[in-house]
C-alpha positions in Angstrom: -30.2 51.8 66.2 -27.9 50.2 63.8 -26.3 48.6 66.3 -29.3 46.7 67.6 -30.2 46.2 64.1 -26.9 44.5 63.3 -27.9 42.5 66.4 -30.3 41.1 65.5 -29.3 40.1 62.2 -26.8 38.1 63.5 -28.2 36.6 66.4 -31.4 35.6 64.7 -30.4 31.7 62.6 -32.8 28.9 63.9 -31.7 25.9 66.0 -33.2 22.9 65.7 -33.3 19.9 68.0 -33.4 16.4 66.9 -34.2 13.4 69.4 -35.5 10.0 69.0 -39.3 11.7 68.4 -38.1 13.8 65.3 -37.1 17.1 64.6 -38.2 20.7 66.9 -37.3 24.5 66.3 -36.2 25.7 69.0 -37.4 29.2 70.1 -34.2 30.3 71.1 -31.9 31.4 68.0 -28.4 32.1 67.3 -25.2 34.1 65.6 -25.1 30.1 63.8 -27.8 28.0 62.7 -27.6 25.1 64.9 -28.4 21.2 64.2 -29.0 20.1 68.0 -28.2 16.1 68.5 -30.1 15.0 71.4 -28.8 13.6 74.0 -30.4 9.8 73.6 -28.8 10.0 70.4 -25.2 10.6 71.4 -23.1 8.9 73.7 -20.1 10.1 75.5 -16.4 10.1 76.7 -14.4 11.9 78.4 -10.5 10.9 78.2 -7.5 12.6 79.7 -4.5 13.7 77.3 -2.0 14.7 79.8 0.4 12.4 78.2 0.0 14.0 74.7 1.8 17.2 73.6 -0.7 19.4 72.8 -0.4 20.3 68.9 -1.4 16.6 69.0 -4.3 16.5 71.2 -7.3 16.8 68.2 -5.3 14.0 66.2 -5.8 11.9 69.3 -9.4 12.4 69.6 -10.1 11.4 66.1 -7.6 8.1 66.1 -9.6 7.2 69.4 -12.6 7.5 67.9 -13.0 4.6 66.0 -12.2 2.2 69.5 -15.4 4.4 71.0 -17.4 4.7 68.7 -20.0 1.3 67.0 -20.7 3.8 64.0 -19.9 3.3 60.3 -19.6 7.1 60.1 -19.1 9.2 62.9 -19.6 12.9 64.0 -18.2 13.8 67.0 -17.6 17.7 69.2 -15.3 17.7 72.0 -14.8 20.5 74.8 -11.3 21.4 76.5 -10.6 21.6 80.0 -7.0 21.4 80.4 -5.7 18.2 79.3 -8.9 16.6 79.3 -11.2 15.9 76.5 -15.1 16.1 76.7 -16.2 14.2 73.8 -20.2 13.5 72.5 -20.4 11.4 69.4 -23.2 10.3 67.0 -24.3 8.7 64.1 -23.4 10.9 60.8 -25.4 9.0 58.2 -28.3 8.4 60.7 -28.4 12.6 61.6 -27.6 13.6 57.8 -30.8 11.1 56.7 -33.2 13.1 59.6 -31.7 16.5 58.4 -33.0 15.6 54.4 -36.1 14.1 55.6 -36.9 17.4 57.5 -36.0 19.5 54.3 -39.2 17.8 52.4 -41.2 18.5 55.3 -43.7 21.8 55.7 -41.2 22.7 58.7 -37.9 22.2 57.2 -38.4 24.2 53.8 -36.9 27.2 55.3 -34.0 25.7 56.6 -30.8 26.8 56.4 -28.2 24.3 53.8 -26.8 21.7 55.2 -23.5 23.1 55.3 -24.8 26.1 57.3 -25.4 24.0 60.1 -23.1 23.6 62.9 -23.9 19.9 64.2 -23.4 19.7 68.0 -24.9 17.4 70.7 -27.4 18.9 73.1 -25.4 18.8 76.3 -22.8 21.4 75.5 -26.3 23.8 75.0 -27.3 23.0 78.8 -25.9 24.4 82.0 -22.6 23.3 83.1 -23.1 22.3 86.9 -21.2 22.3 89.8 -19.5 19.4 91.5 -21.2 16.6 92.4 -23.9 14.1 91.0 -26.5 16.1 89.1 -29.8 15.3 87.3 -30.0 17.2 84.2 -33.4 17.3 82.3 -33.0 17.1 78.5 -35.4 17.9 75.3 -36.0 14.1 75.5 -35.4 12.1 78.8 -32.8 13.2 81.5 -28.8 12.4 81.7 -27.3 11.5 84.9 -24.2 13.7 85.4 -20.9 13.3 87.4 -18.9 16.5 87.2 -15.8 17.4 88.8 -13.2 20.4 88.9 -15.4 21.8 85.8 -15.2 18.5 83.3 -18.1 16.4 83.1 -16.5 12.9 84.4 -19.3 10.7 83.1 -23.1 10.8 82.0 -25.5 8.6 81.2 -29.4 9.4 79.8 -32.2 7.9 80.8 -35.5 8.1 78.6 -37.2 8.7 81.7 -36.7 9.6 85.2 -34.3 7.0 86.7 -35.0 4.9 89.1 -33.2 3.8 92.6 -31.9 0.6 90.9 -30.4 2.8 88.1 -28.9 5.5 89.8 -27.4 3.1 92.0 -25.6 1.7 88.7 -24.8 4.9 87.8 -23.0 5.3 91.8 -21.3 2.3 91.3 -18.9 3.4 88.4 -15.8 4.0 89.8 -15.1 7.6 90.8 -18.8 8.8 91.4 -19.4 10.0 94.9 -21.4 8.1 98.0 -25.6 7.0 97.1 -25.9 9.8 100.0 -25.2 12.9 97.8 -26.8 11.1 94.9 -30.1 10.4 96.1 -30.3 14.0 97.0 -30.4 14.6 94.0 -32.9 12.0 93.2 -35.4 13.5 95.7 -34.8 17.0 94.9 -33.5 18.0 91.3 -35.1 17.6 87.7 -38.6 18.4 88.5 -39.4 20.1 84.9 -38.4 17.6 82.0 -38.5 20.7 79.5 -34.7 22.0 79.8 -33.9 25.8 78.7 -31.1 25.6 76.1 -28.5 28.2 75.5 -28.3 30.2 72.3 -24.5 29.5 72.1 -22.7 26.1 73.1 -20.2 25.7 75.3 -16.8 27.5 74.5 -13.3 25.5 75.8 -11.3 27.9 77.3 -8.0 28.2 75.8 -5.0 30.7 77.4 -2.7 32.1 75.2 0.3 29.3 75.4 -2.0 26.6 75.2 -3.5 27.8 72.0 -0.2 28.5 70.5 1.3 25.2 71.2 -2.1 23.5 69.8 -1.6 25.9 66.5 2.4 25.7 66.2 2.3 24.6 63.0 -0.7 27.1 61.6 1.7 29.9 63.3 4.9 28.5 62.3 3.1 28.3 58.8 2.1 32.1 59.5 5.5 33.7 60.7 7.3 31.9 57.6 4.5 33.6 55.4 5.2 36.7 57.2 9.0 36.4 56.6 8.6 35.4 53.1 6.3 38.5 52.0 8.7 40.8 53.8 11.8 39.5 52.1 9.3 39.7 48.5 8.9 43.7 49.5 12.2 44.3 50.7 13.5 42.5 47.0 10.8 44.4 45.1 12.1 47.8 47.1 15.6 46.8 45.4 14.4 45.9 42.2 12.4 49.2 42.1 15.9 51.2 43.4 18.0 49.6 40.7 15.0 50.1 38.1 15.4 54.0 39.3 19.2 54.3 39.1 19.3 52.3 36.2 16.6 55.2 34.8 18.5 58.1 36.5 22.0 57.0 34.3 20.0 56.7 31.2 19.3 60.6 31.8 22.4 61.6 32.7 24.0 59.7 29.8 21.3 61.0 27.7 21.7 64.6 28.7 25.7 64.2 28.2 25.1 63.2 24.7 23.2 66.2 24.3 25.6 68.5 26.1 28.9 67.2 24.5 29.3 69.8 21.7 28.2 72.7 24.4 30.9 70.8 26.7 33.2 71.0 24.0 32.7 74.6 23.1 33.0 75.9 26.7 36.6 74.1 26.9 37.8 75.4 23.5 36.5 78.9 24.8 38.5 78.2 28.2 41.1 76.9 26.4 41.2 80.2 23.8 41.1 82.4 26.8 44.2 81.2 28.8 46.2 81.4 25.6 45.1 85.2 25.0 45.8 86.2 28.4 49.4 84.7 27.8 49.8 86.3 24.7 48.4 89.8 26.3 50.7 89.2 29.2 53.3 89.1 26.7 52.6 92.0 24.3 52.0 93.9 27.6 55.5 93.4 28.5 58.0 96.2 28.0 60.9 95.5 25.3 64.1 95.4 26.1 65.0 98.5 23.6 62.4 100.8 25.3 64.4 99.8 28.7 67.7 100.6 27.6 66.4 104.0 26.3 64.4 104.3 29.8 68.2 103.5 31.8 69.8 105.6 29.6 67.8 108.4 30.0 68.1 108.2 33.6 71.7 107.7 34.1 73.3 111.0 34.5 76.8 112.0 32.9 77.8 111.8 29.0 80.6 108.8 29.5 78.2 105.9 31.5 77.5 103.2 29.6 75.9 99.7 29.6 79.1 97.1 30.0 76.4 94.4 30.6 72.5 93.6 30.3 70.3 91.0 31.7 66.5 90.9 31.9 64.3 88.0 32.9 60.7 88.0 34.0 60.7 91.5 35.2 63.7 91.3 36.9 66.7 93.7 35.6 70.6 93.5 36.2 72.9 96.1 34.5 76.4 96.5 34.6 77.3 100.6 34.3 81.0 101.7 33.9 82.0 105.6 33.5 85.0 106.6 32.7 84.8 110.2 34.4 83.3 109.6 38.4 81.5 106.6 38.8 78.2 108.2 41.9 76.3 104.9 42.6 74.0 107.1 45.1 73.4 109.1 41.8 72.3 106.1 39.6 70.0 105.2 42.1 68.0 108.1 42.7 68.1 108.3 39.3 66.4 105.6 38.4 64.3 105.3 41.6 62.4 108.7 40.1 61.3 106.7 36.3 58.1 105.7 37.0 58.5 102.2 35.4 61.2 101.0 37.6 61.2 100.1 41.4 63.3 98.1 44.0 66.4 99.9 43.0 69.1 98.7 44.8 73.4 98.9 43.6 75.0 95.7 43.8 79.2 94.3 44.1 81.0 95.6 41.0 82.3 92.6 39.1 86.0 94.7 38.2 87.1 98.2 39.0 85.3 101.5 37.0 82.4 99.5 36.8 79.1 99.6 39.2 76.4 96.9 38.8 72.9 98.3 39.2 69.9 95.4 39.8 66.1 96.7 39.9 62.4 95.2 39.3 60.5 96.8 36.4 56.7 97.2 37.0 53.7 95.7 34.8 
């Protein structure tokens, strides 16, 4: 349902025909609102623009339309087929008078603006015919046709049905087939002199290459647009990263600020605690007068004594000499049994009477 409505919204704009009688509405209608030129009011050319590259093509038309056309002002519509151009042309000041003089008429009050109105001639809203020479009717009169390989070679309208004399005129422009074929269509064609006209125009077909070398520029203009926005969001992507690291190091510097004295605190703590365990490691530490009573103790016999000391770092060397026996064995087990002292072990005496004695004292 809303489909068809939207159809027929958009297919329903007026087209209106204008020949040398005045102005019709046609009952046909339209996506567009048409302004239909008839065909005694146009004339027509058709030119071949092999020899121009095709982004060129529609500059040619209009620099060769002042050499066609007699008008002061011209309005013109061509149709592609290949190369060649089908081109109708008109009088613009005499069509834009007829189109303001309709306005003021009963008819022409509901009338879509001027600018609405898509000004075409009233051939491309005909049937395209086949090959050959063919008798079209029109709104006003009939046009003599001449088409070949799809592309309407020449035309020529008649106000009424022409005659032997004229179509042999007609056959005796150069390229138009044999009077034969053309007097067959004398005798048999254009019967009804009230043509049905299409609600759309004629379309030029276009493939794909052709269009884009006719619009290199618009697409060259295009991909440089598209090139320029995506280098303007890729720089705005950078700008907004650099805006968000340059946020992010505020913050961080911010939150340093704010933990300096915390910062500073924990190190002095740190710093606090490695000198205490130094100092405990040191008050833990036996002295070397508690050792001496600890070896003394544990040496047997009453004449041992200590010829020589030497503690470092745990480690402890003593030089025992006894006057009476000297029982290295004894020392050792000796000592081996005080608790605090391990690693016994008896070393070379540096001079006779004398026994040197080095162990490892425990933490």
């Amino acid at each position: 349902m809303r489909l068809a409505a939207l159809r027929r919204r958009f297919s329903n704009r007026p087209n209106f025909v204008q020949t040398r009688d005045g102005v019709e509405r046609l009952a046909v209608r339209s996506a567009h609102p048409h302004w239909i030129v008839g065909r005694g009011l146009c004339m027509y050319r058709r030119h071949d623009f092999a020899n121009v590259p095709k982004s060129r093509r529609r500059a040619a038309v209009e620099l060769q339309l002042p050499v066609w056309s007699p008008f002061r002002r011209t309005g013109h519509h061509t149709v592609w087929q290949g190369s060649e151009a089908m081109v109708w042309f008109w009088d613009e000041d005499a069509v834009a008078e007829v189109q303001h003089a309709f306005r003021t008429t009963p008819a022409g009050r509901d009338a879509p603006p001027t600018e609405d109105l898509h000004v075409l001639p009233e051939t491309v809203f005909l049937p395209r015919q086949d090959d050959g020479v063919r008798l079209q009717p029109c709104r006003a009169g009939c046009e003599l046709q001449h088409w070949r390989d799809g592309v309407l070679e020449d035309a020529f309208w008649y106000p009424d049905r022409p005659d032997a004399d004229q179509l042999d005129s007609f056959l005796a422009r150069p390229g138009v087939p044999d009077a034969v074929a053309a007097r067959l269509v004398q005798n048999g064609a254009a019967q009804a002199l009230r043509p049905e006209h299409a609600a759309e125009p004629w379309a030029s077909p276009v493939a794909p290459a052709d269009w884009l070398q006719s619009n290199e520029r618009a697409t060259a203009a295009a991909a440089i647009l598209l090139l320029a926005v995506v280098a303007v969001w890729q720089e705005a992507r950078y700008w907004k990263i650099d805006g968000l690291a340059a946020t992010a190091q505020a913050e961080f510097d911010t939150q340093q600020e704010a933990l300096a004295p915390v910062l500073a605190t924990r190190d002095e703590i740190l710093s606090l605690s490695r000198r205490s365990d130094a100092m405990t490691t040191v008050l833990n530490a036996p002295s070397q007068a508690h050792l001496m009573g600890l070896v003394d103790q544990a040496i047997p016999g009453e004449s041992a004594r200590f010829a020589e000391w030497t503690y470092q770092q745990g480690e402890l060397e003593i030089l025992v000499t006894d006057d009476d026996a000297l029982d290295p064995v004894a020392y050792v087990r000796a000592l081996e049994a005080v608790p605090r002292f391990e690693a016994v072990r008896v070393g070379r005496a540096s001079r006779p009477g004398s026994v040197e004695i080095a162990l490892r004292v425990r933490p």
